[in-house]
C-alpha positions as CSV (number, residue, x, y, z in Angstrom):
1,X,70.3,-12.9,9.8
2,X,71.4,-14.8,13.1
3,X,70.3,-18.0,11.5
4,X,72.0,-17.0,8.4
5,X,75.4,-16.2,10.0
6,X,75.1,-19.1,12.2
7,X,74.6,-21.6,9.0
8,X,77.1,-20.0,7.0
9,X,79.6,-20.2,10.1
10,X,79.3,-23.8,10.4
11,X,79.7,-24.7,6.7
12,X,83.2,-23.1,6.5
13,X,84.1,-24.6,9.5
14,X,82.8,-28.0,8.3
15,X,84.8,-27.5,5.0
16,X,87.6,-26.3,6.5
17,X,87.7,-29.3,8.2
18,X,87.2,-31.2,5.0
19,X,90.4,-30.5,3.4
20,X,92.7,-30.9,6.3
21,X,91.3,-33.9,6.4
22,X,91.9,-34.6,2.5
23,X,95.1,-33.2,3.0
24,X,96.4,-35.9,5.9
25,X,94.7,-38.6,4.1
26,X,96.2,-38.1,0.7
27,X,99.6,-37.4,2.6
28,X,99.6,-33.5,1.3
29,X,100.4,-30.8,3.2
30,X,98.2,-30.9,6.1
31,X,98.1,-27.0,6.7
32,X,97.6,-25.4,3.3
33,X,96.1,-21.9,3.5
34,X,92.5,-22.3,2.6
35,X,91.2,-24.1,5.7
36,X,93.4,-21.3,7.7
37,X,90.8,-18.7,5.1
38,X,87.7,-21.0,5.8
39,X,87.9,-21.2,9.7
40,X,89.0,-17.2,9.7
41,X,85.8,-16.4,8.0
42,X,83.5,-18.8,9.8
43,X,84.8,-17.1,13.2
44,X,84.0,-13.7,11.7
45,X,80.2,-15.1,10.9
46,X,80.2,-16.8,14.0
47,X,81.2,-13.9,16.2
48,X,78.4,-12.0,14.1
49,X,75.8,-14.4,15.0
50,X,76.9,-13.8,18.5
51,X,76.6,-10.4,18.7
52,X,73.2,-10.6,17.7
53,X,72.1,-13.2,19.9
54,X,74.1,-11.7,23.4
55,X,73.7,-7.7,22.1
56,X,70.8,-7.2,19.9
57,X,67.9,-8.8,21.6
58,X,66.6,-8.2,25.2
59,X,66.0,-10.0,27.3
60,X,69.1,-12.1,26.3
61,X,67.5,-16.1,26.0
62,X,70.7,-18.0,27.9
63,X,70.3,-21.7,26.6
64,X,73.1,-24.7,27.1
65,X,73.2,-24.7,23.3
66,X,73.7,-20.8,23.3
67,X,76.8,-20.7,25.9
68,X,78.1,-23.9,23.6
69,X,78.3,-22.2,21.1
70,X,80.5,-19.6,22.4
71,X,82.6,-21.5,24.0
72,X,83.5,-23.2,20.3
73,X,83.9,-20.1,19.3
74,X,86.7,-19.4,21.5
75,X,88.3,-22.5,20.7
76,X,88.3,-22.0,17.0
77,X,90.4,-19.0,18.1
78,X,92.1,-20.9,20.0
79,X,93.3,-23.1,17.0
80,X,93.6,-20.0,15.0
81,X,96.2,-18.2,17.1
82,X,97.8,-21.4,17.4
83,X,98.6,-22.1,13.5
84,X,101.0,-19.5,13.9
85,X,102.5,-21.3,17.4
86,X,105.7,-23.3,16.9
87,X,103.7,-26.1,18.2
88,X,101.3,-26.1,15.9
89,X,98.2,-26.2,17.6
90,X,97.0,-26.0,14.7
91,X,96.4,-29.4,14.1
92,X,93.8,-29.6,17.3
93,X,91.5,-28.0,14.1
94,X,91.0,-31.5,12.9
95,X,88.6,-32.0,15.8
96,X,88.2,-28.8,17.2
97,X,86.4,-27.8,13.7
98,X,83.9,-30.6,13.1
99,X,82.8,-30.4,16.5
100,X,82.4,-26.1,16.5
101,X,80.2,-26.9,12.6
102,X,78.0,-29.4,14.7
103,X,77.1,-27.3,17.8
104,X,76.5,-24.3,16.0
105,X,74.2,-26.7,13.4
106,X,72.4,-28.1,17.1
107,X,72.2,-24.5,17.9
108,X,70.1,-23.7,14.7
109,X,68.1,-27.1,14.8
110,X,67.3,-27.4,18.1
111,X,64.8,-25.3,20.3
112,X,66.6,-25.7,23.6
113,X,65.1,-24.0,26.4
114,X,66.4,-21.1,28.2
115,X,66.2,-18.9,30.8
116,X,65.7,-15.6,29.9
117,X,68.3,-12.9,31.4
118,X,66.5,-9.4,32.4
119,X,66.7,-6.9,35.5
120,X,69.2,-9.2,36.4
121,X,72.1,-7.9,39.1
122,X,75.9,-8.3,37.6
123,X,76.5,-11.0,40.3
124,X,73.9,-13.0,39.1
125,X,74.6,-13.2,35.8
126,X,78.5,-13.6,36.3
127,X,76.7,-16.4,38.3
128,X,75.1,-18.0,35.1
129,X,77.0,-17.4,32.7
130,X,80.3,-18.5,34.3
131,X,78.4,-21.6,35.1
132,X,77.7,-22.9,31.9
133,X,80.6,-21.6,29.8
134,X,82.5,-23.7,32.4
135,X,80.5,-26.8,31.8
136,X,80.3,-26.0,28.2
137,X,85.0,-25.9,27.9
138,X,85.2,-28.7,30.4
139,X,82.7,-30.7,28.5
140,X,84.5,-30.3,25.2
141,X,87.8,-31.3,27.4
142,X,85.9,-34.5,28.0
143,X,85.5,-35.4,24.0
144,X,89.3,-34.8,23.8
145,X,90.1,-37.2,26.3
146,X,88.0,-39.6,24.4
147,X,90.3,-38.6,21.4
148,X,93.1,-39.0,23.6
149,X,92.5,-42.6,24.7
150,X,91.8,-43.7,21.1
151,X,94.8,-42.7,19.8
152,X,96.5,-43.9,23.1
153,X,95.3,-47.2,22.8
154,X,96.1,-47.6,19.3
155,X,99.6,-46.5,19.7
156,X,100.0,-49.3,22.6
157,X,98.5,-52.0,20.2
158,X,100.5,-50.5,17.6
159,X,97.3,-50.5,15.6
160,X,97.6,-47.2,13.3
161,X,95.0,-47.4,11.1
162,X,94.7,-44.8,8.3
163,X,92.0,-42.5,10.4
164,X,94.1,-43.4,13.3
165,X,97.2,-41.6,11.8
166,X,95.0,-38.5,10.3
167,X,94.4,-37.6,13.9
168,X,96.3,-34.8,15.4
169,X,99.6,-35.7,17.6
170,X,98.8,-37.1,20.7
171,X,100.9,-34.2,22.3
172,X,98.8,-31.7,20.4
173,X,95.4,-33.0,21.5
174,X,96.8,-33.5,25.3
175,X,98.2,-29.3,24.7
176,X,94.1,-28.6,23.9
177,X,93.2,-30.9,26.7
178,X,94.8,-29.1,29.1
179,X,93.7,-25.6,28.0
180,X,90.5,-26.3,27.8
181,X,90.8,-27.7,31.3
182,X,92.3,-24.5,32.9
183,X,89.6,-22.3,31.1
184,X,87.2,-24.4,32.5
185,X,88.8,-24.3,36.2
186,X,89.1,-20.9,36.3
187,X,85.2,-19.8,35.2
188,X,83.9,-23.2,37.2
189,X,86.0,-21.2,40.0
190,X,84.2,-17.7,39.0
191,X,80.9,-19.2,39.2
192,X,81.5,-21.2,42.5
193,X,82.4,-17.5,44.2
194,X,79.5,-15.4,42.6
195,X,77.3,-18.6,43.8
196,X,78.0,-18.2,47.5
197,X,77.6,-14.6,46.9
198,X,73.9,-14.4,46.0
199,X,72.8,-17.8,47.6
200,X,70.9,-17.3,50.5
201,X,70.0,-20.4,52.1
202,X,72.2,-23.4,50.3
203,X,69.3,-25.7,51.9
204,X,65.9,-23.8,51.5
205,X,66.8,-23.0,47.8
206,X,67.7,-26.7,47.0
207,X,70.9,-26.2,45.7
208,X,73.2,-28.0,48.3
209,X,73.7,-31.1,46.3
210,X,74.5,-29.3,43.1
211,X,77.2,-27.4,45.2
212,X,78.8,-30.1,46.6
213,X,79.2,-32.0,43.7
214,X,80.6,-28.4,42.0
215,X,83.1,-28.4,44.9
216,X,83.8,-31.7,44.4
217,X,84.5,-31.6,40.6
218,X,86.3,-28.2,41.3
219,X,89.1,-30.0,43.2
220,X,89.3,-33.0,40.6
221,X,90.2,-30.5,38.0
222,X,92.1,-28.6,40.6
223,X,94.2,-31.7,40.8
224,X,94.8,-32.7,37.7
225,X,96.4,-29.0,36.4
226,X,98.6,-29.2,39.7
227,X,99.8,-32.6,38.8
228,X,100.3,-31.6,35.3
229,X,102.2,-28.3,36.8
230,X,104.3,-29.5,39.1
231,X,104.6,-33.9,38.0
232,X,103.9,-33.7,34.6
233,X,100.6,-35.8,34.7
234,X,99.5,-36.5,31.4
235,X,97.9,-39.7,29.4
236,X,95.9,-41.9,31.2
237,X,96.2,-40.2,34.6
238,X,94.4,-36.9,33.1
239,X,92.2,-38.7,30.8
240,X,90.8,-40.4,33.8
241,X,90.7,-37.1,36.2
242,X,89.5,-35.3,33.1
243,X,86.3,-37.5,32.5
244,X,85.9,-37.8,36.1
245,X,85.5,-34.4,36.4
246,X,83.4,-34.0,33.6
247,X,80.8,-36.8,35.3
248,X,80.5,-34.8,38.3
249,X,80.0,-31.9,37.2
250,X,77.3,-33.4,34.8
251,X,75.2,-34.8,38.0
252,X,76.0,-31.2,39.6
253,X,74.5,-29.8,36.5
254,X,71.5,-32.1,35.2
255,X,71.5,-35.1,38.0
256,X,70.5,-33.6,40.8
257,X,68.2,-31.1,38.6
258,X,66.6,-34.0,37.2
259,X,65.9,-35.7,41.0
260,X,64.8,-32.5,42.5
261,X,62.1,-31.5,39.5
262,X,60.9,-35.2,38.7
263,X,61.2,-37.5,41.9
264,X,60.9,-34.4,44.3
265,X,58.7,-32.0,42.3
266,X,60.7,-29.2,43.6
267,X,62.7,-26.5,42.1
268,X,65.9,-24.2,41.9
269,X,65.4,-20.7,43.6
């Protein structure tokens, strides 16, 4: 049934996606009801794939495509309690959609390994879970500040091509941008506390570099929601912070990971 839920989810969001996309491109009404229906219903399958996946089986298998996956779903609700919003949010669905159907279509394909959660204490998991949901919203962050910049640079060379102009408002993707960001800030900031509370020795468990480079990415993204607070950052300034960030953290994550297992032959823990 997971499987099922999980396919199911990711064709109504694909479709969903579909025909606000047919409706900018054909110059219709770009929020007509039945992609609001279609994304409802794949959030209600996808939350039911979740349930079986984080509350049915034990041990729990925690995987990067796993935690992905929730995280879309959150967004996706994200956009949902947003078509409602005078801003309309709502329009972040154009992207925020498509990319939920994909991950959730990687997370059926693909036999990513996990690590398998059991007998673990609350600290520790906080720990792991906080740890990749925080790459996993900071990550998608970084895809919209690749949206961002394309429709910032055709906007400058006044090149508005028809895809171009099917994109959500620049204002609206920079909205998503930053709430992804914060979400990510705050559980990057969960996970960086409930690390130093069950880390013993920093350098005989060979985790020093991947803290640093945490820390480091932590106050990047630290910086760039107190310049958007109190200076109004935005654009370029937190596209740049945003995928620096999102670099860091990536060698926190997988960089030094890959040095310490291949070139070192050592390990986490």
């Amino acid at each position: 049934m997971h499987d099922i839920f999980l396919l199911s989810a990711a064709a109504c969001y694909l479709l969903a996606a579909f025909l606000l996309y047919r409706g900018l491109m054909s110059d219709a009404d770009a929020r007509p009801r039945a992609p609001a229906v279609l994304a409802a219903a794949g959030v209600v399958l996808h939350g039911a794939a979740q349930a079986q996946h984080w509350f049915v089986n034990s041990p729990v298998e925690i995987s990067f495509l796993n935690v992905l996956s929730l995280c879309a779903l959150v967004i996706v609700l994200l956009v949902l309690f947003a078509a409602v919003n005078p801003n309309r949010l709502f329009a972040a669905g154009l992207v925020a959609l498509p990319l939920a159907g994909l991950m959730l279509v990687a997370e059926w394909a693909i036999d990513a390994p996990g690590n398998m959660l059991e007998n673990v204490t609350p600290t520790v998991g906080a720990h792991v879970v906080s740890s990749v949901m925080a790459f996993g919203f900071l990550a998608l962050a970084g895809v919209y500040a690749v949206f961002v910049t394309v429709i910032d640079q055709a906007l400058r060379k006044h090149a508005l091509s028809r895809m171009v102009r099917a994109l959500p408002a620049l204002d609206i993707l920079e909205s998503l941008l930053f709430t992804l960001v914060a979400l990510g800030f705050a559980l990057l900031t969960v996970s960086l506390l409930t690390g130093f509370l069950f880390i013993d020795n920093l350098f005989a468990q060979h985790l020093v570099h991947k803290t640093v480079l945490s820390i480091a990415a932590w106050l990047l993204f630290g910086a760039l929601l107190c310049g958007r607070l109190f200076w109004g950052w935005r654009g370029r300034t937190a596209v740049r912070l945003t995928l620096g960030g999102v670099l860091v953290l990536i060698l926190a994550y997988f960089g030094s990971k890959l040095v310490l297992e291949a070139v070192l032959g050592r390990s986490w823990g």
